[in-house]
N, C-alpha and C positions, 0 to 999 in steps of 0.2 A: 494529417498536418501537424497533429500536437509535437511538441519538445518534451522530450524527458534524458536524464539522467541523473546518476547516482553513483557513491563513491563510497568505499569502504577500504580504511588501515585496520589491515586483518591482526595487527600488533596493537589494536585499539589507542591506537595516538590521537588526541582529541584537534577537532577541526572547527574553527565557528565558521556559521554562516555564510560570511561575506562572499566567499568564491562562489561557492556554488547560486550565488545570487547574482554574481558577474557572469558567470558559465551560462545561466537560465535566457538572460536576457541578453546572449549573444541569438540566441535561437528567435528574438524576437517573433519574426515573420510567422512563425509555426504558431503563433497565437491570434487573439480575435480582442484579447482584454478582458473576456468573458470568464476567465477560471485562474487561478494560479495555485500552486501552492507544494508546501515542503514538507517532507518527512525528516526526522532524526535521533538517532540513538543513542542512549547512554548521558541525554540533557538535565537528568532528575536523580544524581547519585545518594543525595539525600533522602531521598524516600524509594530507593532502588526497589523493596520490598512489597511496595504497592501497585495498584492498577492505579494509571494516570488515565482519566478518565476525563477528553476533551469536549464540553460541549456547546453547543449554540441552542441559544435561548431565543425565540421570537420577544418576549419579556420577561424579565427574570424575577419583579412581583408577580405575575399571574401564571407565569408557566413550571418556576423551579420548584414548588414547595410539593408536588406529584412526584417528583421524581428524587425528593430528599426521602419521601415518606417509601418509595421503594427499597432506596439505597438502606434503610434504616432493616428494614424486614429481611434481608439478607446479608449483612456485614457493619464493618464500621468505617465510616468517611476519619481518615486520621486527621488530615486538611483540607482544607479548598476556597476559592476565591477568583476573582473575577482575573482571565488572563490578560494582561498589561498589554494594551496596546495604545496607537498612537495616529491620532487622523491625518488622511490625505488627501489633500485635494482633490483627488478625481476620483476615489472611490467610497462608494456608498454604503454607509453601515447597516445593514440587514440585521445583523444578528447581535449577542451579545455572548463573546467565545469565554466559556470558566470553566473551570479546571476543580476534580476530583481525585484526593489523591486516596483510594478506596482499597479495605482487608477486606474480602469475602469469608463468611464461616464457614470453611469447608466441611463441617458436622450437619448441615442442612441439606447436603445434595452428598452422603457420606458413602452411595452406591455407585458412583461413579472413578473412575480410575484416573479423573483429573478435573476433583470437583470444582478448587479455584478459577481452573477457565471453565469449566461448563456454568458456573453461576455467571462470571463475567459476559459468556457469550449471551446468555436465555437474556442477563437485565438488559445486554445494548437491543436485541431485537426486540424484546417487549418497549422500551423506550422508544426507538425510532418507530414502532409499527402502533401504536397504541398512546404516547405520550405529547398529545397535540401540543406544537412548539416549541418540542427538544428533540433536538437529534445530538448521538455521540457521533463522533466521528473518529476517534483512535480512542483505545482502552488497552492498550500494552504497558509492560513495566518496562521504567525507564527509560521511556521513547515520546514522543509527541507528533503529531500531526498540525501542520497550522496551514491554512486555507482561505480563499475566498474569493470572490468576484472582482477580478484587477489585472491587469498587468505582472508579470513577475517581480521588478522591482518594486510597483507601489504593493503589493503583497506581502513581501520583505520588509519592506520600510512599516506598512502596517504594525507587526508584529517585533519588528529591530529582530530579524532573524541573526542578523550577527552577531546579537549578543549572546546567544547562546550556542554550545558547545558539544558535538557526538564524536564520534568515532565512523558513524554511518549517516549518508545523508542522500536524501532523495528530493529532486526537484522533476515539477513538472509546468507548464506554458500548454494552455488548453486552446483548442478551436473546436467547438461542441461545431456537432452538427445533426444528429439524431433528434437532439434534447435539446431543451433550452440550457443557457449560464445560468447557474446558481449558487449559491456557496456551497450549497450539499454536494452538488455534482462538479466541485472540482476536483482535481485530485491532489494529494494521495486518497487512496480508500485504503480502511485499516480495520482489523480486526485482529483484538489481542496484541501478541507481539508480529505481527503481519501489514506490511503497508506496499502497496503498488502503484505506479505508476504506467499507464497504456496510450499508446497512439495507434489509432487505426481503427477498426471497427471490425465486434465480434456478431457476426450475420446467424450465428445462433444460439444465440442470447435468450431465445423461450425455452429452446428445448435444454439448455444449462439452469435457468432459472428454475421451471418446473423440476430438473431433479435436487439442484440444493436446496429446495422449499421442502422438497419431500425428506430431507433429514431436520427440520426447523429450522433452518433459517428462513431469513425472511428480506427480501431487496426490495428495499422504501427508499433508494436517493434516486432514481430513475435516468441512470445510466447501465451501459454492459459492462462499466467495467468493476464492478461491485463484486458481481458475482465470482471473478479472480482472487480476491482474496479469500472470498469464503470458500471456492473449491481448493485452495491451496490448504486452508484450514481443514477442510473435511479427510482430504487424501492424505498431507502428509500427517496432523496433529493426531486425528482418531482413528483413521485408516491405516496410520503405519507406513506409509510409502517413504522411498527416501524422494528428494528434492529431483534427482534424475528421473524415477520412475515416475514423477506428478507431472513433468514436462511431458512424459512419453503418453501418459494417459493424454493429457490435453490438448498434445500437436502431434500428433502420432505419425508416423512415415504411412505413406500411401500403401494398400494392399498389394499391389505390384510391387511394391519393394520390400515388401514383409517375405512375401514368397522367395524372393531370390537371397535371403540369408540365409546362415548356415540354420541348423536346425533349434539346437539350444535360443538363438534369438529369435529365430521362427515363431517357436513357441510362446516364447516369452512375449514378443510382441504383438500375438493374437489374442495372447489373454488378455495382456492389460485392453486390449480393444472390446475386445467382446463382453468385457467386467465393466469397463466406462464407458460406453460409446455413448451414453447420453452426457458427458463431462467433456469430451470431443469437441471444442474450439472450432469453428470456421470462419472466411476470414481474413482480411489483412489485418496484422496486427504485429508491434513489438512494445512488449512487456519488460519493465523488470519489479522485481520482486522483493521485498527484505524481509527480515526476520533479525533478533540480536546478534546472532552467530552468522548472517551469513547473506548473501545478495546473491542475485543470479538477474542474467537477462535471457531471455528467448525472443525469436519471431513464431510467425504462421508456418507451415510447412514448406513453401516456396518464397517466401521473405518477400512480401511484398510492401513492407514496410523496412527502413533503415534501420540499423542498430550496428555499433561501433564498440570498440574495448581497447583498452590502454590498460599500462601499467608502468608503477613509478618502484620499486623499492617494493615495501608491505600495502600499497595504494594500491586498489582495485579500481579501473573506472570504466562507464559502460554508457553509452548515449547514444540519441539519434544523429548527434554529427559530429566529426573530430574537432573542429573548432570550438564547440563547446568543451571539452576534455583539454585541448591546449589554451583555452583561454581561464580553465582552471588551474592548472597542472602544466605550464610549458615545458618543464623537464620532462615531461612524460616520455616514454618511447617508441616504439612501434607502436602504430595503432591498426589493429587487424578488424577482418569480419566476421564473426560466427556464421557458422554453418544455418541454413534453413532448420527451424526445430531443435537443434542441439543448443543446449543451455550452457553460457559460460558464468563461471561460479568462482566467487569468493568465499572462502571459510575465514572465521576468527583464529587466530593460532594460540591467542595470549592467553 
């Protein structure tokens, strides 16, 4: 049922808020009031050079001083402070959302071949798996995640998402149905520069979980769609895979249609199976995906969930319904369907 979509000027033209908060809540219906929330890139040029490090405090006298005393034994907090927001009427403040704008010392983890995110990644999951009362929820440079239990627009309004400014932007209109609402389990889910947005439900969400665990991660917000961004992290960031070949691993074409390619694909498509099959998505589901440089959307292998793409000029747009993308973007143009499993993709060009 969920609403998603997300927009990327691949010439990084900057965008506030506001549309994509008129776009979200065209999609009303696809929600329950139980989740909302936005991803955006490029909000933080001032501190472009740090980890912006979002989090929710159950109290932030008795819960934050653990996780400053972390933050301290692996880098230096340059700023931080309580994220601005602003009450509404119908939705319930749970949490209290502040913001770290955090340098890791890459000379502490100095065996690693990209120790700023490997420090990044170990403190969000010792945090969320071990730090009762905080959870991060996005830790990328230069991008933000803002979230919560609401409505889209009272979610927006919560946070004045239109006051701030990306180039990329990701909205999502939740209707849980596995799990309960909760602010953790809205979405985006983010990790590092990685943020997702999912409708539909991924049916093997153990046997994905059990192997992202088995390289340390760890999924403490108790939804399947979690584990999406951390398999995107694992394949393309340390595994090396490009963006095309992390779809292939994860929505892979059926065996019967492996066999009837030519051979070179043959091959190529057996391996990546036979290499990931426990990273193997089952499933309705449509995803998309960001990163600084670049957005993509996919479904399941027989699209049992919607997903839509437009295009305006350097404007990439990708949703679960045209009317959402024309009620952002009226000039848009065609608006087509991607294929079952095949990912359509924006790159930054600027």
């Amino acid at each position: 049922m969920c609403g998603i979509i997300g927009v990327i000027d691949r010439e990084k033209g900057l965008m506030d808020g506001s549309r994509i908060r008129e776009a979200l809540s065209q999609m009303k219906e696809r929600g329950s009031g139980e989740g909302a929330g936005y991803a955006v890139y490029g909000c933080y040029p001032e501190y472009r050079d740090c980890y912006a490090l979002h989090v929710f405090f159950d109290n932030i006298h008795e819960t934050k001083k653990p996780v400053d005393d972390l933050l301290e034994q692996w880098g230096r907090v340059v700023h931080e402070g309580q994220i601005q927001t602003y009450e509404q009427p119908h939705l319930r403040r749970i949490h209290a959302p502040w913001r770290y704008f955090f340098k890791p010392d890459p000379g502490l983890m100095s065996w690693s071949p990209s120790p700023e995110d490997d420090i990044v990644t170990y403190l969000v999951m010792r945090i969320n798996s071990e730090r009762k009362g905080a959870l991060v929820i996005s830790s990328g440079k230069n991008m933000g995640v803002f979230k919560a239990s609401g409505w889209p627009e009272e979610v927006a309004d919560f946070y004045r998402i239109e006051e701030y400014q990306g180039y990329l932007w990701l909205g999502h209109n939740r209707y849980p149905t596995n799990t309960p609402g909760w602010w953790g389990g809205a979405h985006p889910f983010s990790l590092l520069g990685w943020s997702v947005v999912h409708n539909g439900e991924i049916t093997s969400y153990g046997t994905n979980q059990r192997y992202i665990e088995s390289y340390g991660y760890n999924c403490t917000m108790y939804t399947d769609t979690e584990v999406v961004a951390y398999l995107f992290d694992l394949l393309v960031r340390k595994h090396g895979l490009s963006e095309e070949l992390a779809v292939r691993a994860l929505a892979p074409p059926f065996w019967d249609e492996i066999d009837r390619k030519e051979e070179k694909e043959r091959e190529l498509d057996t391996a990546i199976r036979l290499t990931y099959g426990p990273a193997l998505m089952n499933g309705p589901f449509a995803i998309v995906v960001a990163r600084p440089d670049m957005m993509l959307g996919f479904t399941d292998r027989i699209k049992l969930r919607p997903l839509v793409a437009g295009e305006n000029g350097s404007k990439l747009y990708i949703s679960s319904e045209e009317a959402a993308i024309r009620r952002m973007d009226p000039e848009v143009g065609e608006v087509s369907m991607p294929r079952a499993g095949s990912p359509v993709i924006g790159r930054v060009v600027a």
